[in-house]
Legacy VTK file of the C-alpha trace (Angstrom):
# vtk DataFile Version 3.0
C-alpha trace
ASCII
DATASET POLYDATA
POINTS 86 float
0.000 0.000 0.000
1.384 3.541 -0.364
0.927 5.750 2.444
1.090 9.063 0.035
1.608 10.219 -3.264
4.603 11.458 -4.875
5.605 14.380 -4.151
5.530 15.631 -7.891
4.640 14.408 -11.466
7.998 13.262 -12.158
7.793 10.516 -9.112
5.021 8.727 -10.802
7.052 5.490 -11.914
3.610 3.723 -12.564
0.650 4.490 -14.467
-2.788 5.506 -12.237
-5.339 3.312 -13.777
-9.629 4.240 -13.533
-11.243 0.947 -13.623
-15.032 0.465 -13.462
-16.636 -0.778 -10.384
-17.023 -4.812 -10.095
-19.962 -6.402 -9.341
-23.327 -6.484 -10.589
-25.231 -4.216 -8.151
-22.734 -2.042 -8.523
-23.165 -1.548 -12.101
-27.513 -1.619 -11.840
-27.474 0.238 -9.063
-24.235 2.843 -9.358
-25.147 5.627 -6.799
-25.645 3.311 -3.521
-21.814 2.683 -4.005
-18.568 4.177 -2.915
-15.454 4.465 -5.087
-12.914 1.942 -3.950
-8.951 2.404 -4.060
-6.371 -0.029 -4.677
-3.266 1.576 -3.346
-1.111 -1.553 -3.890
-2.427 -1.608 -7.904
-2.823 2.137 -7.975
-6.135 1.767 -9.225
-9.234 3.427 -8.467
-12.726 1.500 -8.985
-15.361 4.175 -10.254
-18.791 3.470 -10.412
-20.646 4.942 -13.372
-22.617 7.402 -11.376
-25.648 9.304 -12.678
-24.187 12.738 -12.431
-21.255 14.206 -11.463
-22.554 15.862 -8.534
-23.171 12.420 -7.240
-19.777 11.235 -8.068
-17.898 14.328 -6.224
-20.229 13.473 -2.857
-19.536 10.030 -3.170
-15.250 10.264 -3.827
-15.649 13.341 -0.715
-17.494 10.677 1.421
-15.153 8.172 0.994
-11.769 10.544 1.336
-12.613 11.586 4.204
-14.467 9.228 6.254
-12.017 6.147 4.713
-9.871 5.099 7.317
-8.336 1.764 6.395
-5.514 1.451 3.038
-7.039 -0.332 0.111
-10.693 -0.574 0.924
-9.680 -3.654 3.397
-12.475 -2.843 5.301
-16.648 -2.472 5.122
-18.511 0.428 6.484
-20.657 -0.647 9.962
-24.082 0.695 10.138
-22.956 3.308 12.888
-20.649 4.646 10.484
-22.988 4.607 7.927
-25.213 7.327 10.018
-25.559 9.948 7.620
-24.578 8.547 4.358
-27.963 8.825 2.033
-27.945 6.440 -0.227
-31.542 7.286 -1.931
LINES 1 87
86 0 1 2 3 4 5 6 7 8 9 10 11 12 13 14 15 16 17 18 19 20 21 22 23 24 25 26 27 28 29 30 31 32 33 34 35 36 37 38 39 40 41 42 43 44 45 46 47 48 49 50 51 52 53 54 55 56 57 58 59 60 61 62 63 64 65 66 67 68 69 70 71 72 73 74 75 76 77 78 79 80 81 82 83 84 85
């Protein structure tokens, strides 16, 4: 996992890859789910959200409330308090 980023555009020794999100109701059902990073792959799995509004809430949400490296980890329902997932 990689605690940080480099520190400049020249640093980047690998290419950062967007990747759609896996699984099925994650592709009917887009805007119930959460972007997830792979730090190890450098990869970021993207649902194909219904408006970029949405999408900006959702990568917020997760930067900030995300605690754990390479979404090893699945929000409790106390932690979901909050979170509207229509």
């Amino acid at each position: 996992a990689r605690a940080q980023l480099p520190p400049d555009d020249k640093s980047f020794t690998q290419k950062f890859k967007v990747q759609p999100a896996v699984g099925d109701d994650a592709k009917k059902h887009p805007d119930k789910h959460l972007p997830k990073a792979h730090t190890c792959f450098f990869s970021l799995n993207l649902p194909s959200y219904s408006s970029q509004a949405i999408m900006e809430d959702r990568m917020r949400y997760a930067m900030y409330n995300c605690v754990e490296m390479d979404a090893d980890f699945r929000l409790s329902e106390i932690e979901m308090t909050g979170w509207d997932l229509m």
